[in-house]
N, C-alpha and C positions, 0 to 999 in steps of 0.2 A: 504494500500500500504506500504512497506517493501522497506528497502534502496537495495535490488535487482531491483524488478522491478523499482521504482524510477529512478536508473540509467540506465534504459533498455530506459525506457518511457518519460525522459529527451532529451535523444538523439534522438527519434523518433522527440519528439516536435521540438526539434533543427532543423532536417532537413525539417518538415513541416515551419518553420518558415522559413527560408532561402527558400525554392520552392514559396513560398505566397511574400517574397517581390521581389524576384528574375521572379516573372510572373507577377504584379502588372500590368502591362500597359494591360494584358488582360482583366482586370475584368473592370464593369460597373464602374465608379466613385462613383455615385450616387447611391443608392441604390432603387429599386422599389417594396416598399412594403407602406401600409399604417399604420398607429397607430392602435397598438395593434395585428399587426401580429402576433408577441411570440406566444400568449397567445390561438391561436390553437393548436401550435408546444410544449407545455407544459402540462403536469400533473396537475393537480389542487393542489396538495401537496407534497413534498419531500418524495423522495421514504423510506420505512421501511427498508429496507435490502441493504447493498452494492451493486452496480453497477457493470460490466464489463469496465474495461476501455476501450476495442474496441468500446462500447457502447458512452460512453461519447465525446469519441476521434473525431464517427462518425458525433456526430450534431455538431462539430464545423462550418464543412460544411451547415449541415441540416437547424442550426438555427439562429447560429452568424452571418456568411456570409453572407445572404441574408440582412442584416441591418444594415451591417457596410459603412459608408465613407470611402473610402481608399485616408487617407491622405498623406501617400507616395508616390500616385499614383503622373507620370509624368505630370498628364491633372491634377491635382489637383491645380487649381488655386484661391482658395475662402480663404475670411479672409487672415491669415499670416502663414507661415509655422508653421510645428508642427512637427519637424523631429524626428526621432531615429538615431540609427547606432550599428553597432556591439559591439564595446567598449561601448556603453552608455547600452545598452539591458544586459552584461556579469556583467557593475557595479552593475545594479540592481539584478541580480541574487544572487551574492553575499551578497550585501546589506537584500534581504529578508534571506536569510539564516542566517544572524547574525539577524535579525528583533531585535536590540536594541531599548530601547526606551528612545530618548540620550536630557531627559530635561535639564538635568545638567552635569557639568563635571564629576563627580563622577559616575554619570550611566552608564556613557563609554565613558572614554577619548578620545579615535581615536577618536570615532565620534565628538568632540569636537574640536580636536587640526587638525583632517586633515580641518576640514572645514574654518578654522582661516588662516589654510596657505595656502589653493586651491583657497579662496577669495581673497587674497594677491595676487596671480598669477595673477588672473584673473585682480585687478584692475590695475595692473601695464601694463599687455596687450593690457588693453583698452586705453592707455595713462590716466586715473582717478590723481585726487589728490593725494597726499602721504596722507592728512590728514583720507584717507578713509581706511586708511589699519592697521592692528589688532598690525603688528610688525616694530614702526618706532618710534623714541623716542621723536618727535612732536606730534603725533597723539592721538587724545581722542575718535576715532573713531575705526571704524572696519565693516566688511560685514557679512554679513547671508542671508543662503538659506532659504527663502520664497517660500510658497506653486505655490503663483500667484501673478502677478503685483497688481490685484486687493486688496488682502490682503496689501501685500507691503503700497501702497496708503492710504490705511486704515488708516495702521499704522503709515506712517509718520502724517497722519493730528490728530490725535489721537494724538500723541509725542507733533506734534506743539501747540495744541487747551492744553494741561495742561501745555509747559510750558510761553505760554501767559497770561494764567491766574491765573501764581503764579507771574506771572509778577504784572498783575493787583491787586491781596491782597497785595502785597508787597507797590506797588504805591499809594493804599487807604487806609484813616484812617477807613473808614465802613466798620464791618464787612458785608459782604454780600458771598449768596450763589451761590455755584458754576453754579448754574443754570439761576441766573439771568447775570453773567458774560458772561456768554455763549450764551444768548440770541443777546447779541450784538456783538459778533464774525463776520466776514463774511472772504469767503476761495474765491478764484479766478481761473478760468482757464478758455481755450481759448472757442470757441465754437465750435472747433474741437476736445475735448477733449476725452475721452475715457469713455461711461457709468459710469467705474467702479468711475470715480470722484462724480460723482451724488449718486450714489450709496449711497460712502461713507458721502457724506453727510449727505444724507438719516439717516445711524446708527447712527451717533456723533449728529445727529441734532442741524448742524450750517446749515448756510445761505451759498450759494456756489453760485456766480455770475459768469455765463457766456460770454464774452467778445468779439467782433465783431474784427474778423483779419482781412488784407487786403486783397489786391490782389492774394495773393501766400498763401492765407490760413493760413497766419501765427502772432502768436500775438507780438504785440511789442509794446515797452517801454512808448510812450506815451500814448497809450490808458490805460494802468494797472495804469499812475498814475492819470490820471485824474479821473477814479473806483474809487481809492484810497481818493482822494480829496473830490469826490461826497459823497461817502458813510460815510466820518468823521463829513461832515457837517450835515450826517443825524445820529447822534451819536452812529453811526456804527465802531465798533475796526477791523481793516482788522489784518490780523494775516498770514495768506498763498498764497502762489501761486504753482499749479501745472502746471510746463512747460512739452510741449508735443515734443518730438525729434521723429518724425517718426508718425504722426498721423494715423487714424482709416483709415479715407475716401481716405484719395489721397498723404498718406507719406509725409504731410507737417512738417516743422519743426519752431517753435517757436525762436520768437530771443534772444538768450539765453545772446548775448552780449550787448542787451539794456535793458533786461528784470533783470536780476545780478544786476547789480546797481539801481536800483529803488527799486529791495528789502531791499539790507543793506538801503538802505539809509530811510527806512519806517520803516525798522525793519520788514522785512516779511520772516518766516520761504521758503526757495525755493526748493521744489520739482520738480526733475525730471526725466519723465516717456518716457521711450527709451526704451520701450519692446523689440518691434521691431528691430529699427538700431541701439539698443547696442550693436549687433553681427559687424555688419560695422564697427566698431571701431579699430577690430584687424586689422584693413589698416590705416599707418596713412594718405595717401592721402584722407581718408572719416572720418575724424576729424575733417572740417571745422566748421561743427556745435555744436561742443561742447565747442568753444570760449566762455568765461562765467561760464562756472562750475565752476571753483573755487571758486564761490560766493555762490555755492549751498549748501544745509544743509544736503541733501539725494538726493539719485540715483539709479535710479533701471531699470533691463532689462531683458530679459529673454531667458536663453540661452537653453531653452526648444524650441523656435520659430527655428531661422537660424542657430544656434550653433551644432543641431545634438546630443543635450541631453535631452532622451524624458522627456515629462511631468510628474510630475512636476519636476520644476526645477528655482528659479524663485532668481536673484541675487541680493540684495537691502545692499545699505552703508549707513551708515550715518556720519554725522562729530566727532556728539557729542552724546557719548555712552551712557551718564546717563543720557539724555533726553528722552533716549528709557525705560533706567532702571527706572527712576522716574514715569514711567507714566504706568508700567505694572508691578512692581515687588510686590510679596506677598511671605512673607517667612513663610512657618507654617514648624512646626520642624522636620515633618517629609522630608524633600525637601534640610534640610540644611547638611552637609557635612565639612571635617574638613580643607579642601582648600577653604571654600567660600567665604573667604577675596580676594586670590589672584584668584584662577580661575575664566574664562569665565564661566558663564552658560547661554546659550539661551534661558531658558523660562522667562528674564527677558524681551527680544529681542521681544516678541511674541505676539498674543493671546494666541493661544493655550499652554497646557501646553506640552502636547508629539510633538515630533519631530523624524525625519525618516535619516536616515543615507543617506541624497541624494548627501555628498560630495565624495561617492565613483565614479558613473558614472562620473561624472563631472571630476574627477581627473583622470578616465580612458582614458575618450577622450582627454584631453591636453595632456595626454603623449604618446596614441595612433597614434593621428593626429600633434603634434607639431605645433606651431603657423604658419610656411611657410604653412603648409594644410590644415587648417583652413584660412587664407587669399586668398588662392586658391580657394578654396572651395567659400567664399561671393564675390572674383571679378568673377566667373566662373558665379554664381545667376545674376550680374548684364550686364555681355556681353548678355546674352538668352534675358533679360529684353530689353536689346536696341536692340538687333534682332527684336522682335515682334515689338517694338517701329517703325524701320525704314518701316516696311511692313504698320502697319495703316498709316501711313504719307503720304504712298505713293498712297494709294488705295482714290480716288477723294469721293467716300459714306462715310468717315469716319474722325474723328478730332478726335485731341488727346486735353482736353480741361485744361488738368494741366500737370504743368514742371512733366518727371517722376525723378522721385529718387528710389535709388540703385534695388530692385528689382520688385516694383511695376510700371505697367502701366494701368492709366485709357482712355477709349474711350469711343465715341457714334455715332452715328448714324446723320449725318446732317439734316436727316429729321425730328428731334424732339425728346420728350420723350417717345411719344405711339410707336413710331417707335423700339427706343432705347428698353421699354420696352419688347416689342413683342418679338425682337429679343433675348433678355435675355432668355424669358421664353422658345424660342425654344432651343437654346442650351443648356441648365441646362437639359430640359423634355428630348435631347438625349439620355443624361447619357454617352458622350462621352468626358465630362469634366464640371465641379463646376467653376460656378462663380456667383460674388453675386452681388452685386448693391451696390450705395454711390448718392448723392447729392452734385454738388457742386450749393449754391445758389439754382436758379429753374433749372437747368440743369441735367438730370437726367444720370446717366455713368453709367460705367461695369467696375469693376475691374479684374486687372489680375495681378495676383502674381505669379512671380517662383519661387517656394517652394523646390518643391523635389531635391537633391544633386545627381540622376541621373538620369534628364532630359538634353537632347543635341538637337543640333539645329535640327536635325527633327522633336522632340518629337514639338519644335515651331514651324515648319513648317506645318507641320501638323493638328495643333491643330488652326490656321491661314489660311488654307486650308478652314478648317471648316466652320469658321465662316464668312468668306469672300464670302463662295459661300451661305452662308443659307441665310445670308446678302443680294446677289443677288437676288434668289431667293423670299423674302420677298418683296425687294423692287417693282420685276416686279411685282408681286401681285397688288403693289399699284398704276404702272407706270398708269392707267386710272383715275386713281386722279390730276393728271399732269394740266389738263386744267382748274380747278378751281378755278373762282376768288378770293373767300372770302375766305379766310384763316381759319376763324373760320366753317366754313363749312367742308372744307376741310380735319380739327381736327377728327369735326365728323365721317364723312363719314369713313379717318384713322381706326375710332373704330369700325366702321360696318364692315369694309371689317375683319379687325381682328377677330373680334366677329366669324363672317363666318368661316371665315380659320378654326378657334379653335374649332366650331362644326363638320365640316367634318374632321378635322383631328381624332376626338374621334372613327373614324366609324373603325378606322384601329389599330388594336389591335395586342399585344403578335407577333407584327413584326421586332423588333429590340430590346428587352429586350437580348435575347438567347445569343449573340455574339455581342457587336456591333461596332470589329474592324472588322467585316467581310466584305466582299464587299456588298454581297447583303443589309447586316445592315448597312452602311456609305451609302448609295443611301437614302433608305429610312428614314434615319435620315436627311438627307436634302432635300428632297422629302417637298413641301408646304403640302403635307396630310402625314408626318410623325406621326407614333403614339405617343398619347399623355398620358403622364407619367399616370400612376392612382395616383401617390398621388398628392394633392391638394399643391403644393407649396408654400411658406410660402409668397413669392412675389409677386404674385397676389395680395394675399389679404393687405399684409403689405406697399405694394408701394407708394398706397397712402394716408397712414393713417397720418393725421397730428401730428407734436410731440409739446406735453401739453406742455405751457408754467407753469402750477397751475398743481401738483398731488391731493393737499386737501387745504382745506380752515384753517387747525389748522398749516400743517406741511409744504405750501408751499406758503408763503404771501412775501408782501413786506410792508415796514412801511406806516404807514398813514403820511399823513403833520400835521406837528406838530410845537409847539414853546416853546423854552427852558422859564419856567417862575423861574426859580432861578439864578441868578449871577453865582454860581459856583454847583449850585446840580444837579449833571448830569443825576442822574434820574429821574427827575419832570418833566414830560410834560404835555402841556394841549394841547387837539384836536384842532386845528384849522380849520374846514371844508372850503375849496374854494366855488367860485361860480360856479365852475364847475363840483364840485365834485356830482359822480353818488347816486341816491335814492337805499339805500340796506337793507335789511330786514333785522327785530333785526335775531338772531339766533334761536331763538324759536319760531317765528313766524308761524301761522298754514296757511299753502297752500290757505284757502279759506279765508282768511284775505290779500291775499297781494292788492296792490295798483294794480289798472287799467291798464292795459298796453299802451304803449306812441301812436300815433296818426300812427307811424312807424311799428306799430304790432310787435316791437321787446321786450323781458323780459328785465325788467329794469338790472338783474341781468347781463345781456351780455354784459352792458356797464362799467364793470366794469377796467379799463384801468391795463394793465399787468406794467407799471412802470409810476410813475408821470409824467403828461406830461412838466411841467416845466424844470423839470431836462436833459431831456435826447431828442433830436431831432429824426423827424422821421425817418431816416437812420437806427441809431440805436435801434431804438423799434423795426426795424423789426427783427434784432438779437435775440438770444436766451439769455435770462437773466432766470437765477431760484434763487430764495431765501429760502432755509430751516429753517425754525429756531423751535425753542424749541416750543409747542404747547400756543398760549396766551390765558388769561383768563381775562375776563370784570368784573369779581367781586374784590368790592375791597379790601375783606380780603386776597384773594390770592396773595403771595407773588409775584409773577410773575407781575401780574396784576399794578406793580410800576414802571415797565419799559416801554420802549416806545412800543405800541401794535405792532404787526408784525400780524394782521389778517385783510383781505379787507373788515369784516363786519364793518358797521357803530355801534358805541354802545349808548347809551341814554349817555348826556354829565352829570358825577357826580362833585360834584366837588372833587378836585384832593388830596390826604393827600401826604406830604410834606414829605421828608427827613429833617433834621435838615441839613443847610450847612454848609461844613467841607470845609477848607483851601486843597489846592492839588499841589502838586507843578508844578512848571512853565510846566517841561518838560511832563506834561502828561496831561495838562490843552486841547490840541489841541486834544488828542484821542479821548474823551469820548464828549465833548460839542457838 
């Protein structure tokens, strides 16, 4: 292809793209194929000779199409937006056409200096700190576009986990290895918190404790310290917290104003994760919740979600610049440049080393949309949201079971979870709109998010039409269940009648795939024998799988009970077993050698308790608590093996070799013991 055609075949694609999001509300949401569709619709190997591009142009339809989620779609209600828009789509065009690859200042300044002052824009917007911003003669901070929150997270606990533990070399006279410092780490966030916190655990292998919220789903300040308390006494170093502004499940927010001060006052690096409603910000009537940041170390949100700057696009600050640059800079000579005293370079900022010029869209849309149209734009998302809100409230089958915030609303079904479920499963297997499930507690909901920037109240009227009459529907199915006494029977039976439904609905096929805003397709989508999706839904099966407290026995323990036997040597423990404490086979132990199983036909091994029962009451065992740490080892040359164990197997009792003890001063006497 020749910059002729190129400019012919540009503008072609231009106006197919503009008809595709401009007809969106026609196509299926959902898409109906199963795994590995392609893979008909394909060659078995790339072709030898050039192509026609009418050729290529023609499977967008043929083969993309049929597989895509149409996340701009108006019925797009699952997860959290993931918008575009014209100015964000033109920056990237742009941007691929200079495709610089901007690790350092000197590979290409724009993409350096626009992103230093676009993030500038951007935190002053959000009402942020001054101290977050690249150009202010207090600040040791600055902002950078991040791939994804997830990364972002990463990286702040990465920044925070090296500079606690130059904290700790500095505070010890023993030398000791980074590894063993690390093992005593622990990170904090709610139990609402977002995977990618676990995640990151998972890579840095600390210990990441999950934290039981209240009522409103939200973590606060007394329970992070009493964590804080418990886990020093078991000579645990807590070092972070990830606070959540706008959670996964039900947009809860974390209390930022009791949660700030518990950190300084521990010394806890504080991370905060506002993917989501960092976009709410440019309002400042939806500011309330960010009372507290100023306390925070990093921040980060994504204005790839509600902002209307597609993915990626992901904005994260921090306070303190060199705690980024200390924990990720490598200078090999070919990288360095004759400004790299005074220039920014973001591959210090980073993992990776390359970086993509994403501060071009991002700067097309602030100055495209101006902040009045962008605030426009997140209060218009949250009027739709309290429309659909007012209609479940009102319909007597339905409860709304958590406060909504800005653009999310969860419901369910008063008749339970299998009820709730069903329902789910019918409207998704439509394909006349996405939406995905949450838990709150044992309560099982339906999320519903307004996403798209051009949905109006129809599009929720409509899409509330739906589900109120499938809803109906469903329930009359059940309405001969009505006279039964036992409850738990009753459960049952719930799951027969469904079962039933779901087999006869299968009989009726390739009947509302075709169209399914059509009339005769909106009957039979809520029709009780509407056809049933062919692909296997991930809901079904995932609904009720329960979530592992233990991923591995090396990489996801908790301490054993122990007793400090040196005055001041903080790493000398000896096992102390309870009398309660569970029978656990050595780690080598061979299958036909274990002990008998107990009178209760249960594996001694399943008695193994997920946190000490001493410590922590039953309320909160039922919480989600995880502990990551570094993998432990029972021998005793292994350096590791000198710290306190972090694995639930029992090991044969050695006796213990000693640290010499070293004097420590006062203020760091209470971290480590």
């Amino acid at each position: 292809m020749q910059a002729e055609e190129y400019n012919r075949r540009g503008k072609e694609l231009v106006d197919y793209i503009t008809e595709y999001l401009g007809s969106i509300r026609e196509r299926r949401v959902i898409p109906d194929v199963k795994p590995g569709y392609m893979r008909e619709l394909l060659p078995d190997s790339a072709p030898t000779e050039p192509e026609e591009w009418e050729s290529i142009f023609e499977d967008i339809e043929k083969v993309i199409m049929p597989g895509v989620v149409h996340w701009q779609s108006p019925h797009m209600h699952a997860y959290y937006p993931s918008l575009t828009s014209w100015p964000s789509m033109l920056g990237d065009m742009l941007a691929d056409a200079i495709n610089c690859i901007g690790f350092t200042w000197a590979s290409s300044p724009a993409c350096t200096e626009l992103e230093m002052n676009v993030m500038d824009w951007l935190c002053k917007a959000l009402g942020l700190p001054s101290f977050f911003l690249h150009h202010h003669p207090d600040s040791r901070g600055g902002g950078i576009l991040q791939s994804t929150v997830s990364e972002s997270t990463l990286v702040a606990l990465l920044a925070a986990r090296k500079d606690r533990i130059l904290q700790l070399h500095a505070e010890l006279d023993q030398d000791l290895e980074d590894s063993v410092l690390n093992s005593r780490l622990v990170a904090y966030a709610s139990d609402q918190a977002h995977s990618s916190v676990e995640k990151a655990g998972l890579i840095a292998l600390v210990k990441i404790r999950f934290l039981p919220t209240d009522e409103k789903c939200s973590l606060r300040g007394d329970t992070l310290k009493q964590a804080i308390q418990e886990d020093r006494s078991r000579g645990l170093v807590p070092f972070m917290l990830c606070a959540t502004l706008g959670t996964t499940g039900v947009c809860a927010f974390d209390n930022l104003s009791e949660l700030g001060p518990v950190c300084a006052e521990e010394g806890l690096w504080l991370h905060v994760d506002a993917a989501y409603a960092g976009s709410a910000y440019f309002c400042p009537e939806l500011r309330w919740s960010l009372t507290g940041i100023e306390l925070a170390h990093s921040f980060v949100f994504n204005p790839s979600k509600w902002m209307m700057v597609h993915f990626d696009c992901t904005a994260f600050w921090v306070k303190d610049k060199y705690k980024l640059q200390q924990t990720f800079s490598v200078d090999p000579v070919y990288l360095r440049h004759e400004n790299s005293q005074v220039a920014t370079d973001f591959m210090h900022w980073q993992i990776p080393l390359s970086r993509r010029f994403r501060s071009l869209k991002l700067w097309f849309v602030m100055r495209s949309f101006g902040l009045r149209n962008l605030q426009a734009h997140i209060r218009h998302g949250i009027e739709m949201a309290k429309l659909l809100e007012s209609h479940i409230k009102n319909d007597p089958n339905f409860e709304v079971p958590a406060e909504r915030h800005l653009g999310l609303v969860v419901f369910c079904l008063k008749g339970g979870n299998d009820l709730t479920q069903e329902l789910l499963r019918r409207l998704t297997g439509s394909g006349t709109m996405y939406l995905i499930p949450a838990d709150i507690n044992t309560k099982r909901i339906i999320r519903f998010t307004v996403t798209s920037q051009f949905i109006t109240s129809d599009d929720i009227l409509k899409d509330w039409g739906i589900i109120s009459k499938m809803a109906s529907i469903l329930l009359a199915e059940m309405q001969p269940l009505g006279d039964i006494e036992d409850p738990h029977a009753g459960e049952d039976e719930v799951k027969r009648v469904i079962s039933r439904s779901n087999t006869e609905e299968a009989t009726g096929r390739n009947r509302v795939r075709s169209n399914p805003d059509s009339e005769t397709g909106l009957e039979e989508c809520l029709s009780p024998r509407f056809d049933k999706v062919q692909v296997e839904l991930w809901i079904d099966k995932a609904w009720n799988r329960s979530r592992r407290p233990m991923r591995s026995l090396s990489c996801s323990s908790e301490p054993l009970p122990c007793t400090n036997i040196g005055p001041l040597s903080r790493y000398d423990f000896e096992l102390k077993p309870g009398p309660e404490d569970p029978v656990v086979l050595p780690p080598m132990m061979d299958i036909r050698s274990r002990p008998p199983p107990s009178p209760t036909g249960a594996d001694p091994l399943s008695k193994i308790p997920e946190m000490p029962p001493n410590l922590l009451g039953k309320q909160v065992l039922k919480k989600l608590t995880k502990f990551y740490s570094m993998p432990s080892f029972c021998n005793q040359w292994v350096q590791c093996g000198r710290y306190q164990l972090c694995c639930p197997l029992r090991v044969p009792q050695i006796a213990p070799k000693h640290f010499s003890p070293t004097p420590l001063e006062a203020t760091t006497v209470h971290t480590l013991l």
